[in-house]
C-alpha positions, -999 to +999 in steps of 0.1 A: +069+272-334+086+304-317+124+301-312+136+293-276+151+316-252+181+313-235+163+305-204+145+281-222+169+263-234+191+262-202+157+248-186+155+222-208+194+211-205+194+211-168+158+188-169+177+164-197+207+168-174+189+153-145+168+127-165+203+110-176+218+113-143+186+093-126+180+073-156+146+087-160+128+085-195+105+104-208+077+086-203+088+086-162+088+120-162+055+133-175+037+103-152+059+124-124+045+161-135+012+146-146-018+151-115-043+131-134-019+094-129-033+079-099+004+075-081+040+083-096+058+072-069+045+039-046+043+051-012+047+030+016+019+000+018-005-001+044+000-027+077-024-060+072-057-063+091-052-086+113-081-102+133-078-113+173-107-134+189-104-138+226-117-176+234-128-166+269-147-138+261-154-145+225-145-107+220-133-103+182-110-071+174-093-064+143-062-045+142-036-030+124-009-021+150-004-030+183-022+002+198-056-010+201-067-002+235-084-037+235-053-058+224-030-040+245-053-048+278-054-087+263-018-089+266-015-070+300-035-098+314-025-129+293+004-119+279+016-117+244+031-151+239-005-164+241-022-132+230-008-138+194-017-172+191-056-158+191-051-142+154-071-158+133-066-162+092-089-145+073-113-165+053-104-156+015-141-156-002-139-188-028-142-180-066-176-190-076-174-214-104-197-209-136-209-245-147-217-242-188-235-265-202-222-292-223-221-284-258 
């Protein structure tokens, strides 16, 4: 292994400098440099879908934020109050379940 230079090695103090002072380990930091891990850091999650259905029209619109052109005409003429007591739960799919035989 070919010796270290000075560069090197005040490289690698700084990087162990900085690893103590954010409590990083090791094993934080190569996921950090690595491109291959699918996310390091979390970043910020994603609004839920959220599903209007207008009972005098039977329109259905789903949404994320309150800038749909449809939803924001729905509360111009209903209001919100009553606007956002049309969102409806999604249905969460049921889990099959496998009958075995008795044994």
């Amino acid at each position: 292994m070919p010796a270290l230079s000075e560069i090197d090695r005040q490289f690698i103090s700084a990087v162990h400098t900085l690893m103590r002072e954010y409590d990083i380990s090791r094993s934080q930091l190569l996921a950090m440099l690595d491109r291959n891990t699918r996310r390091a850091i979390p970043g910020p999650t994603p609004q839920p879908l959220k599903t209007y259905l207008n009972p005098y029209t039977l329109q259905s619109i789903q949404v994320r934020v309150c800038r749909n052109l449809t939803y924001r005409a729905w509360v111009a003429e209903y209001g919100e109050e009553i606007v956002a007591t049309w969102q409806i739960e999604p249905i969460r799919g049921r889990k099959k379940r496998i009958e075995r035989p008795a044994r």
